[in-house]
C-alpha positions in Angstrom: 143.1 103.5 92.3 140.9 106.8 92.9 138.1 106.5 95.3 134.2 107.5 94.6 134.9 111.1 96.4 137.9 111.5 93.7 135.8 110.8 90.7 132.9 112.9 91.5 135.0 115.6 92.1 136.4 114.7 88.8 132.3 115.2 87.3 131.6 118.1 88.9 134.4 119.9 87.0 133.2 118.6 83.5 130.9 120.4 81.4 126.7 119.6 81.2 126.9 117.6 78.0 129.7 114.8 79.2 128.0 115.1 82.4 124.7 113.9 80.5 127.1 111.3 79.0 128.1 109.5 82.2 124.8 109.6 83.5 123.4 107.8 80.1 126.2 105.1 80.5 125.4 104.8 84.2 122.2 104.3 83.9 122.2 101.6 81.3 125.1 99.8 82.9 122.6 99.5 86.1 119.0 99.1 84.1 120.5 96.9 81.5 122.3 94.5 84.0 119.1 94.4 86.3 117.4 93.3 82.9 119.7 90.8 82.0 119.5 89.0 84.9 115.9 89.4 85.2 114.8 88.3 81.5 117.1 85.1 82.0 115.0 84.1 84.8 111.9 84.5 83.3 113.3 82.3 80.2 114.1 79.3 82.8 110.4 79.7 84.7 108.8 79.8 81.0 110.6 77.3 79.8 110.1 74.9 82.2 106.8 76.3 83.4 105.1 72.4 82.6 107.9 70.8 84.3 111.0 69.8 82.6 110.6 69.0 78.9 113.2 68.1 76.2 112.3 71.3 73.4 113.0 68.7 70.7 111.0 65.6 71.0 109.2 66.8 73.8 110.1 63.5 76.5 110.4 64.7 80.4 113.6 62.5 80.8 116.1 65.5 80.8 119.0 65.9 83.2 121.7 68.0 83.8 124.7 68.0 81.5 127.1 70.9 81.7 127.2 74.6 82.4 128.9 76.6 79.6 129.5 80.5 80.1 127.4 80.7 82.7 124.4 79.1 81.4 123.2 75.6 82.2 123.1 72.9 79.9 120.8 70.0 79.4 120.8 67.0 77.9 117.8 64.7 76.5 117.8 60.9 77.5 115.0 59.9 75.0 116.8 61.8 71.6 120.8 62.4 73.3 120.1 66.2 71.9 121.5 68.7 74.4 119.9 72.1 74.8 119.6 75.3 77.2 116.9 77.1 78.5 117.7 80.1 75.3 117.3 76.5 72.5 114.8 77.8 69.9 114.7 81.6 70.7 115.9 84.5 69.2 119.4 84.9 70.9 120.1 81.3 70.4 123.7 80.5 69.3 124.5 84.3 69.3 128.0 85.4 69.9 126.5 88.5 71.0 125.6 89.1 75.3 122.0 89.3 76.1 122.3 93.3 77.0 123.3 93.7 73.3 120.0 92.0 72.5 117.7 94.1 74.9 119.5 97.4 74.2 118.6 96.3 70.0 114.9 95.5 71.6 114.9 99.2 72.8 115.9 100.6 69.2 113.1 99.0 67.9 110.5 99.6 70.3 111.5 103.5 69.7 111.1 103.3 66.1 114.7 103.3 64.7 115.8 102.4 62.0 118.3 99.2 60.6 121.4 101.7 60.6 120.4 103.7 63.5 120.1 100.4 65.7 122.9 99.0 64.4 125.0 102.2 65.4 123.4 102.1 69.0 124.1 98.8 69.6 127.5 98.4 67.9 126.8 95.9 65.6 126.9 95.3 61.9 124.0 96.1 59.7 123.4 93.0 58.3 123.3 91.9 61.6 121.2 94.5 63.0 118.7 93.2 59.8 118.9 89.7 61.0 118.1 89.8 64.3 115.1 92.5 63.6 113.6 89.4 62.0 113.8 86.6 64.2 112.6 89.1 66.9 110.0 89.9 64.9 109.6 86.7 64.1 108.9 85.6 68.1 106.4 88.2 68.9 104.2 87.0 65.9 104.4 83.4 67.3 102.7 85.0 70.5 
C-alpha cells in the first residue's frame, strides 16, 4: 500500500489541471463529510427541540425501536407508527446518502440548472427535478 510521502510525490509530477482535480475531490470529501455529520445533528436537536414527540399524532410516548443504516429508529406507543428523526423531510425514504443531497443543495444555491445539477451530483434528471421541488417545497414551509 503506498504511503502519504509516495502519493504526493505522485501529485507533484502531474500537471496543474489534475492537480486542481484532486484538490476539488479533497476538499469535498472533507467539507461534505464534516457537513453530513453536522446537518444530522441539527435534524435530531430540531426535531426533538420540545422534547420527544411522535411526528404523526403528536403523543410524547415514543421509545426506542431499532437503528437501521446508522440512523436511529423510533417507534410511537399511542399510534404503533415508527419513524426517524429525517420522517417528513425532504430526504425521507431516499436511496440516495445525505452528501448527495447537500452537494444538489449547492447546485441550486449557485444557480444551476435541472441537467447541470443532475450531472454534478450523478443522478437522474427526473430525479434531480424531484428533489428541486420538495426542497423547494421545505424552505417555503419556513
Amino acid at each position: 500500500m503506498p504511503n502519504v510521502k509516495s502519493i504526493l510525490n505522485h501529485i507533484e509530477k502531474l500537471p496543474l489541471q489534475q492537480k486542481e482535480q484532486i484538490l476539488s475531490t479533497l476538499e469535498e470529501i472533507l467539507v461534505l463529510g464534516s457537513q453530513v455529520s453536522q446537518v444530522e445533528q441539527e435534524v435530531k436537536e430540531f426535531r426533538f427541540s420540545k422534547g420527544k414527540v411522535c411526528p404523526i399524532c403528536g403523543s410524547e410516548t415514543i421509545s426506542r425501536n431499532s437503528k437501521y443504516n446508522g440512523k436511529q429508529g423510533y417507534i410511537c406507543k399511542s399510534c404503533k407508527k415508527s419513524f426517524t428523526d429525517f420522517t417528513n423531510s425532504a430526504t425521507y425514504k431516499s436511496k440516495k446518502t445525505l452528501d448527495k443531497w447537500l452537494k444538489y443543495a449547492k447546485c441550486m444555491v449557485n444557480g444551476y440548472s435541472i441537467r447541470k445539477s443532475a450531472k454534478v451530483v450523478e443522478i437522474n434528471i427526473a430525479t434531480s427535478f424531484f428533489w428541486r421541488h420538495k426542497i423547494l417545497d421545505c424552505v417555503s414551509t419556513f
